[in-house]
TORFI-398767 format. One record per residue: residue number from 1; x, y, z of N, C-alpha, C in turn. Coordinates in steps of 0.2 Angstrom, whole numbers, plus 5000, padded with zeros to 4 digits. Atoms other than C-alpha are relative to their C-alpha. Example, Ala and Ser with C-alpha at 12.3 -4.5 7.8 and 13.67 -1.06 7.14 Angstrom:
# TORFI-398767
R  seq  n.east  n.north  n.up  ca.east  ca.north  ca.up  c.east  c.north  c.up
R    1    5004     4994  5000     5062      4978   5039    5004     5006  5000
R    2    4996     4994  4999     5068      4995   5036    4996     5005  5003
***
This chain:
# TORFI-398767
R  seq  n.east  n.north  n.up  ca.east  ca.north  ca.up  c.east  c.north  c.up
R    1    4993     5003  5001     4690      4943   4967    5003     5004  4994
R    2    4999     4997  5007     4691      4951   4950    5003     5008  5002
R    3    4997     4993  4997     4693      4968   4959    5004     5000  5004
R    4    4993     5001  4997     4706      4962   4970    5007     5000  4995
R    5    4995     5000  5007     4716      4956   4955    5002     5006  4995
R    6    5001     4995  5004     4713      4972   4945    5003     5005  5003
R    7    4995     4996  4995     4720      4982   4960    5006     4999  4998
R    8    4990     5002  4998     4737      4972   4962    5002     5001  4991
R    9    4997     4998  5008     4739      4973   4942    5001     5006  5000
R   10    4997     4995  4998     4737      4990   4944    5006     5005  5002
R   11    4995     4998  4995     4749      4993   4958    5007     4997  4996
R   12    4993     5003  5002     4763      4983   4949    5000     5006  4993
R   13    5000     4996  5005     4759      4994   4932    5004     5006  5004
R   14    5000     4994  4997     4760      5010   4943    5007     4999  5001
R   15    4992     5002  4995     4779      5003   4951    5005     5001  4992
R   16    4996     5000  5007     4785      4998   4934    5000     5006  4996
R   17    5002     4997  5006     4778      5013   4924    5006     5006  5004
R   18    4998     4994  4997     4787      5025   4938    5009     4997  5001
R   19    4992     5001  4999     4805      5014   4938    5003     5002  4995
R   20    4999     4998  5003     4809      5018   4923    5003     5006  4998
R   21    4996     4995  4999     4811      5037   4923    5002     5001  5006
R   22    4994     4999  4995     4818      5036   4939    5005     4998  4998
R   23    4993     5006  5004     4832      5023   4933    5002     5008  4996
R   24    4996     4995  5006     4833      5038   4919    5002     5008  5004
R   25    4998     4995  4999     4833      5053   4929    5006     5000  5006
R   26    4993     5000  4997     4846      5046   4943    5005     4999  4996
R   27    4993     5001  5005     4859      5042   4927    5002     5008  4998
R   28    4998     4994  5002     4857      5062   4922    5002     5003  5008
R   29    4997     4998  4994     4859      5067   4940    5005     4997  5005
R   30    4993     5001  4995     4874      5058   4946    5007     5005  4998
R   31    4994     4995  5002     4891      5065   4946    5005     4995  4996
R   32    4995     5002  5004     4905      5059   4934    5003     4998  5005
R   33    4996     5002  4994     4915      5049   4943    5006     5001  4999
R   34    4997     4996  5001     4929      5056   4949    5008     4996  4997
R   35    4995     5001  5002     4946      5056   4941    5007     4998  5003
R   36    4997     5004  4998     4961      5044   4942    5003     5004  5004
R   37    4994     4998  4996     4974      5049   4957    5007     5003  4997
R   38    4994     5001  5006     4990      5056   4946    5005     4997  5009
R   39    4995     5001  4995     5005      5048   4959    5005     5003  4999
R   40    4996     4997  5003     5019      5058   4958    5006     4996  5000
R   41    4997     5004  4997     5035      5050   4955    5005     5004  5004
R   42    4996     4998  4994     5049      5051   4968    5007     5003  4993
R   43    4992     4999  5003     5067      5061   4964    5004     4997  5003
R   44    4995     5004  4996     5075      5052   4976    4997     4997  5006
R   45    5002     5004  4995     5075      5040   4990    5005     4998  5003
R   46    4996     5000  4996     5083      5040   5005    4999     4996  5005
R   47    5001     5005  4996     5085      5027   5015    5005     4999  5006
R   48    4998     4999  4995     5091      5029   5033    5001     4994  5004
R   49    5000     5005  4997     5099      5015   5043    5002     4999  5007
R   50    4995     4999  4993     5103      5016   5062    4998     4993  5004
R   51    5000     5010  4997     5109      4998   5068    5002     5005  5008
R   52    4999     5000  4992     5111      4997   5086    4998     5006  5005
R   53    5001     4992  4996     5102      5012   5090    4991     4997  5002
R   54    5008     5003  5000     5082      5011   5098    4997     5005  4995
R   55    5001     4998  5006     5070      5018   5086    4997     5009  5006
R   56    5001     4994  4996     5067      5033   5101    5008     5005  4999
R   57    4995     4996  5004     5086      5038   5099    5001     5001  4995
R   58    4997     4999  5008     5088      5038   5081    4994     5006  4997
R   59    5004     4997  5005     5071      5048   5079    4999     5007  5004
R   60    5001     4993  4997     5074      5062   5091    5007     5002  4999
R   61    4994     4995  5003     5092      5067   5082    4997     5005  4995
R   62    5005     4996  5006     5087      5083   5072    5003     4999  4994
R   63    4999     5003  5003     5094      5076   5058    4995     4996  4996
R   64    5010     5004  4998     5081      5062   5059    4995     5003  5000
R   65    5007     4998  5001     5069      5071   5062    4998     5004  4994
R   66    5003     4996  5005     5069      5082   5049    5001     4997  4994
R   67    5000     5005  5006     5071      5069   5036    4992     4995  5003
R   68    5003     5003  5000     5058      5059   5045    4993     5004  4999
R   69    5005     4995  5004     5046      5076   5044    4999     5000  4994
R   70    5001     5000  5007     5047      5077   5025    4998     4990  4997
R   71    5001     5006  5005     5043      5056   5020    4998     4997  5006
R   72    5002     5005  4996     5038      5039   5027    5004     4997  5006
R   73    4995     5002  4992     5042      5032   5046    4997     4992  4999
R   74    5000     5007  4999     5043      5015   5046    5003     4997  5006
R   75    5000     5002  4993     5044      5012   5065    5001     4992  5003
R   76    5002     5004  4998     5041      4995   5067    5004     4994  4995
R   77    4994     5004  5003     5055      4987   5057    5005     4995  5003
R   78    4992     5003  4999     5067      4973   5061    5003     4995  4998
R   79    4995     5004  5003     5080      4964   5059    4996     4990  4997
R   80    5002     5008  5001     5077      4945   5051    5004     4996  5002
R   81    4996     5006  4994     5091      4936   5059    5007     5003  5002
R   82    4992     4997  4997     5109      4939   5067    5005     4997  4997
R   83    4999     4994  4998     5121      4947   5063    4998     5003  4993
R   84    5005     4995  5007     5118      4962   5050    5001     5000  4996
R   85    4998     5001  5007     5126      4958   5035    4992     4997  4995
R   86    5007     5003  5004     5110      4944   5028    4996     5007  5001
R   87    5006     4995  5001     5099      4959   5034    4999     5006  4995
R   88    4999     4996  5003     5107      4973   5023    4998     4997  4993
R   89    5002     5002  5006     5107      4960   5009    4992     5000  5000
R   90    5007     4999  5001     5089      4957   5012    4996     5005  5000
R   91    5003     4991  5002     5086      4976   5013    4998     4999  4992
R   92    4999     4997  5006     5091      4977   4994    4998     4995  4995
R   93    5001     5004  5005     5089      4961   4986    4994     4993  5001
R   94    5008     5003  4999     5072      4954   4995    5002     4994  5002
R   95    4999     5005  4996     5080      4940   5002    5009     4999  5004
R   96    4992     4999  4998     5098      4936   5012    5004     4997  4994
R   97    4993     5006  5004     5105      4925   4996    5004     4997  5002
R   98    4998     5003  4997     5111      4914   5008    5006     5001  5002
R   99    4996     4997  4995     5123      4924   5018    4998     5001  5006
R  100    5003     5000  4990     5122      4922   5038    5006     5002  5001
R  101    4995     4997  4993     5139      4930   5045    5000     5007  4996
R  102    4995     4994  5003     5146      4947   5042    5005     4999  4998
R  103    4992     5002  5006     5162      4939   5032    4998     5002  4995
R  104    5001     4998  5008     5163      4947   5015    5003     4994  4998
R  105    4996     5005  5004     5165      4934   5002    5008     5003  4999
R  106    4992     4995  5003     5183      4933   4994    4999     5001  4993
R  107    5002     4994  5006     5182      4945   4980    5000     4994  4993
R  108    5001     5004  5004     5176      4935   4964    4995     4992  5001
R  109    5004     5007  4995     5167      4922   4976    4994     5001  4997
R  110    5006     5001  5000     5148      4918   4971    4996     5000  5006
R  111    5003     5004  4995     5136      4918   4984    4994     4996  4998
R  112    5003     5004  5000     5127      4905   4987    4993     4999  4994
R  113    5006     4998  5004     5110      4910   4979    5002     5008  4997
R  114    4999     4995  5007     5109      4918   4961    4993     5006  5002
R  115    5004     4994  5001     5101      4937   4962    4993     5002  4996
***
């Protein structure tokens, strides 16, 4: 029993004496990790808008297309409710601010919800 014991002591000394420099020789042999992404920022942003059109004929005008070759296509875009006015508003200001027709207020007029 004594030499069973004596063994397993062994074997645990042997594990720990070798984890050690391995733990040290995996920290010298890793690689630096790698450096931030720089983002570039934009010069401009264009923002294309073809109402009443499908997204087949507005992306096979060459026009379109070649604005759509140079940046992001966002396909799968639509409307939030009817007609397009709340929607433009929602484009630019993240919600309709509680405009639902296409009537321009009258000049001076507040809308509903503050920007």
């Amino acid at each position: 029993m004594t030499t069973h014991f004596n063994l397993l002591r062994h074997r645990r000394l042997r594990v720990r004496d070798l984890a050690l420099p391995a733990l040290a020789l995996g920290s010298l042999c890793a690689a630096p990790p790698p450096a931030a992404a720089v983002i570039p920022h934009h010069d401009h942003v264009v923002v294309v808008i073809m109402e009443n059109k499908s997204y087949d004929e507005a992306r096979t005008q060459p026009y379109t297309t070649s604005l759509m070759s140079q940046g992001a296509v966002l396909a799968q875009s639509y409307a939030l409710v009817h007609p397009s006015q709340p929607n433009y508003t929602a484009l630019w200001a993240g919600s309709t601010l509680g405009v639902t027709s296409d009537f321009c207020p009258a000049p001076g007029s507040p809308f509903r919800n503050r920007s």
